[in-house]
C-alpha positions in Angstrom: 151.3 148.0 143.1 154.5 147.3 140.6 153.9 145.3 137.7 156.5 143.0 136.7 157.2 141.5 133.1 158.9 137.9 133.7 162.4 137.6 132.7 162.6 136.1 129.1 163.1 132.6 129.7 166.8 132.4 127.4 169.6 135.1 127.2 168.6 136.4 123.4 172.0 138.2 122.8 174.0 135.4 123.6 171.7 132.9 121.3 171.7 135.7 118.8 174.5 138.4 118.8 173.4 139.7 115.8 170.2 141.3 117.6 172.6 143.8 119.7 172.0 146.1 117.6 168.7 146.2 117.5 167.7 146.5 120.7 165.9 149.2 122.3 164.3 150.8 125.9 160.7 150.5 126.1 158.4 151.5 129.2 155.4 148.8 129.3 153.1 151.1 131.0 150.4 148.2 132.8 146.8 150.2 133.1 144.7 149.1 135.5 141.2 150.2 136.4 141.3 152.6 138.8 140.5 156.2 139.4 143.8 158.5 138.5 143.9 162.0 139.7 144.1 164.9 137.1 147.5 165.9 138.3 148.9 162.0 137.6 149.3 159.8 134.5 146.4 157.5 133.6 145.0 156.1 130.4 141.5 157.3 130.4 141.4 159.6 133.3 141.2 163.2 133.3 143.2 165.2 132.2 145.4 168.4 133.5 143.4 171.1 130.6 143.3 174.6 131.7 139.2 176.1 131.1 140.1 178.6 129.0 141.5 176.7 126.7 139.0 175.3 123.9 138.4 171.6 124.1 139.3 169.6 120.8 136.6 168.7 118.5 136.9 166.7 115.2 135.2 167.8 111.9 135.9 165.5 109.6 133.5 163.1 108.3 132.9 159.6 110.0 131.7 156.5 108.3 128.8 154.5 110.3 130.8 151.2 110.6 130.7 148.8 113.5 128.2 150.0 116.3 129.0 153.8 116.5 126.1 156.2 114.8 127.9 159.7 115.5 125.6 163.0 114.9 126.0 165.5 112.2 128.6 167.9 113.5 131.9 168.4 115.1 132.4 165.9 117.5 135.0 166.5 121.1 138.1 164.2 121.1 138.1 162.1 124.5 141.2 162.0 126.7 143.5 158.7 126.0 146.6 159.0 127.7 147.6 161.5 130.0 152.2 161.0 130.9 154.1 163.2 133.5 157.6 163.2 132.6 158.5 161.9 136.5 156.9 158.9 135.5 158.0 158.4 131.9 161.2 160.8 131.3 162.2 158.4 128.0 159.6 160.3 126.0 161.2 163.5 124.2 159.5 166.3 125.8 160.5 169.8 124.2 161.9 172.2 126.1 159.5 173.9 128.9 156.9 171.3 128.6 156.8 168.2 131.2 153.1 166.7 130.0 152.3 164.4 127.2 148.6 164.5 126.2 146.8 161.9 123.8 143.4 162.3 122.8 141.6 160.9 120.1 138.3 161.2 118.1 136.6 157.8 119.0 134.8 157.0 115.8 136.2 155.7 112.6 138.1 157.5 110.0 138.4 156.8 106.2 142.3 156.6 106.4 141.8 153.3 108.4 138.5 153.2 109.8 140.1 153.9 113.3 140.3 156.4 115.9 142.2 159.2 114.9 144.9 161.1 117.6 146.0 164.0 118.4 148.9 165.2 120.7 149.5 167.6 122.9 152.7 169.2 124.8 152.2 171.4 127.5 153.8 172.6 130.8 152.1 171.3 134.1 152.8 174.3 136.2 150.7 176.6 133.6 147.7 175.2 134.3 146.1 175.7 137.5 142.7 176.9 139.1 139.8 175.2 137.7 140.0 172.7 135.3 138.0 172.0 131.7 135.2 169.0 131.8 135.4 167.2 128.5 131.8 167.2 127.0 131.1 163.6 125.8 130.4 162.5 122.2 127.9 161.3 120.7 127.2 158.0 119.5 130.5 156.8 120.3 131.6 153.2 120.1 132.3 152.1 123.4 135.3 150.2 121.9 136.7 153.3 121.6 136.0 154.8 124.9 139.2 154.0 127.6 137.4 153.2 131.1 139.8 155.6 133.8 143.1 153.6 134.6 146.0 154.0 136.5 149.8 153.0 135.4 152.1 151.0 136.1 155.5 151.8 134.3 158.0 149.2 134.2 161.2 149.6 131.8 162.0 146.3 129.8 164.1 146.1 126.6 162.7 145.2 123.0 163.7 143.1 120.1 161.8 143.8 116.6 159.7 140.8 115.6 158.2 142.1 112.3 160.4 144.9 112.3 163.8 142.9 111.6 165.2 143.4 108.4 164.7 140.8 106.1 168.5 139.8 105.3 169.1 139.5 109.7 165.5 137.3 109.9 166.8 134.9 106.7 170.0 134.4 108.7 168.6 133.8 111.7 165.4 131.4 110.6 166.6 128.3 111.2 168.1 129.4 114.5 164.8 130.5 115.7 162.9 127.3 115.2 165.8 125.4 116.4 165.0 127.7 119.7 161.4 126.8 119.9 161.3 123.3 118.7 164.0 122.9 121.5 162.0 125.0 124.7 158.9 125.9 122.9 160.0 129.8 123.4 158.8 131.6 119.9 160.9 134.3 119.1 158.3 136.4 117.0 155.7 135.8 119.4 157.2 135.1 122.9 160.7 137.0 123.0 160.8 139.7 120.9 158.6 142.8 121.2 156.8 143.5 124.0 153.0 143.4 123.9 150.5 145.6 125.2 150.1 149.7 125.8 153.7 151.3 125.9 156.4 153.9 125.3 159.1 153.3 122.8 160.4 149.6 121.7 159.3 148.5 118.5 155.2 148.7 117.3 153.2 145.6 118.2 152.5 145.5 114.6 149.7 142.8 113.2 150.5 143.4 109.9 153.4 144.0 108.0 155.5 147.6 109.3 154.1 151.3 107.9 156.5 153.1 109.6 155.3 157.2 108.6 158.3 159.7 106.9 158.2 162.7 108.0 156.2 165.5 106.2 158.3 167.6 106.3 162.3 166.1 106.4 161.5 163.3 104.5 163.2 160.7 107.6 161.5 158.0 109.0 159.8 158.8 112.1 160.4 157.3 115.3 157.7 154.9 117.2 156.7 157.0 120.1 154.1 155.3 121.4 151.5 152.3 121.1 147.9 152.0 122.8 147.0 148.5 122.0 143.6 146.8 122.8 145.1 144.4 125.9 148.2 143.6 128.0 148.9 140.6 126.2 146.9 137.8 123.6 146.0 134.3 123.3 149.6 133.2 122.6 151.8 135.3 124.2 150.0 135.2 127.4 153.4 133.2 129.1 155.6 136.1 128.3 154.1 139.2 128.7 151.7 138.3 131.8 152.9 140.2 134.9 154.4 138.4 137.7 152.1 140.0 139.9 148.9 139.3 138.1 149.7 135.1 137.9 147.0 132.9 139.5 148.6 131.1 142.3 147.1 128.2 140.5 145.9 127.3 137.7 146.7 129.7 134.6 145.5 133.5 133.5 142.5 131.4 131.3 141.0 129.9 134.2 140.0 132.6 136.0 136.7 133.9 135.7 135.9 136.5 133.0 135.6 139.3 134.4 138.6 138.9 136.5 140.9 137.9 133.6 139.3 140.8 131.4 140.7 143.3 134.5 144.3 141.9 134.2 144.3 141.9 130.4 141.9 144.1 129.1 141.5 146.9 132.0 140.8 150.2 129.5 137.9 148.1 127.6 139.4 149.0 124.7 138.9 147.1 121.0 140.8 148.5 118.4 139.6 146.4 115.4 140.4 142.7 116.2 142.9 143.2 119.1 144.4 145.8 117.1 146.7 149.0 118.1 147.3 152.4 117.3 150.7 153.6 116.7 152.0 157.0 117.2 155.1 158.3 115.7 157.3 161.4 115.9 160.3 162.8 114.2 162.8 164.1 116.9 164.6 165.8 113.9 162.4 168.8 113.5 162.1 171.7 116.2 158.2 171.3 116.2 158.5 167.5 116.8 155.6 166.5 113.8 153.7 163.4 114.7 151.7 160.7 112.8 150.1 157.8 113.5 149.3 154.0 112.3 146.7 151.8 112.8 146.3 147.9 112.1 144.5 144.6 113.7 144.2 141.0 113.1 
């Protein structure tokens, strides 16, 4: 089933030229519980990892915060995303590969007392045979655990919320409450950037932008990707709801818990307080270097 994001209610670039600029492609990616092959892109599901190759484990040290209590000792990453480039050709595969892998260690790290990612490239048609079964950690938060979901890629545009420069957003103020004192439409929290797990666009930052340089160039890196806790919050819910997923009556808060918690919050997933991790490349250097962010509310 497609997933539909609703078109935004007013025409941004005509209200507000001076956004062209800043527009860019994003791929909202919609996961929904399900259970996704190894040869297909899911969040959470398994994932296309030849046997002989060793499974990830993390060694660093991880503080006992929240309700994980992780054993002494290495600990094995667990599979987060898993992207075929026939489903999402925006992201910047190198040459020869055609499968984006994200795992992550699911307990908190010191840097931000978050999971911490790693990526993976690889070619689809190299792995064959029989397949690699993850061993599961221990003491994990189940926070921090993805329940197996399939996608639903859907290409919309985004505008940067937090992310436009300062001189632009000053400019543009009392333009943007005229807007929503007029139709109730919030820029920042309605039009802009879309919410929930996707490729590209702008971060679904909580807090102020931390966009990574890279290590080795120096240039900022470019958002590749975000896994965020749910499809959409409290006060966006109008906006970044799919179509297919409104109640034929009634709105997305009347339905029954567990029903709602399906639409918005398929993976399970709490990254702080409805928080996100951000990953970010730099396209400018052959081995395409990677970082990631992490904040919440």
């Amino acid at each position: 089933m497609v997933r539909t994001t609703r078109p935004r209610p007013v025409d941004l670039e005509a209200l507000f030229p001076e956004l062209a600029p800043y527009r860019r492609d994003a791929v909202r990616l919609h996961p929904r519980h399900g259970e996704p092959g190894v040869r297909e892109s899911s969040l959470g599901g398994p994932l296309l990892w030849p046997r002989d190759e060793r499974w990830p484990h993390c060694d660093d040290d991880h503080p006992r915060t929240g309700s994980g209590s992780p054993q002494p000792g290495a600990q094995p990453l667990v599979p987060v995303l898993q992207l075929f480039a026939a489903d999402v050709p925006e992201l910047p595969f190198p040459a020869g590969t055609d499968v984006l892998q994200v795992l992550w260690c699911p307990f908190d790290h010191h840097a931000d007392y978050a999971p911490r990612p790693e990526l993976y490239w690889r070619a689809g048609e190299t792995c064959t045979g029989e397949l690699a079964t993850p061993p599961p950690p221990t003491g994990a938060d189940r926070d921090y655990l993805p329940a197996p979901c399939v996608l639903h890629p859907e290409r919309v545009v985004d505008y940067p919320s937090w992310d436009l420069p300062r001189e632009v957003d000053q400019a543009l103020a009392e333009r943007f409450d005229r807007l929503a004192d007029e139709t109730g439409w919030s820029y920042e929290e309605d039009l802009a950037t879309a919410d929930g797990t996707k490729v590209g666009g702008y971060p679904t930052w909580t807090q102020d932008p931390n966009w990574p340089d890279c290590a080795s160039c120096g240039r900022r890196m470019d958002h590749l990707l975000t896994v965020n806790s749910a499809e959409f919050d409290g006060g966006s819910w109008r906006a970044w709801l799919p179509v297919e997923d409104t109640p034929a009556s009634g709105t997305i808060w009347d339905l029954p818990y567990e029903e709602r918690r399906q639409i918005q919050r398929a993976p399970g997933l709490m990254l702080g307080d409805m928080g996100g991790v951000y990953l970010f490349v730099c396209r400018q250097c052959p081995d395409l270097p990677y970082d990631h962010r992490f904040d919440c509310s």
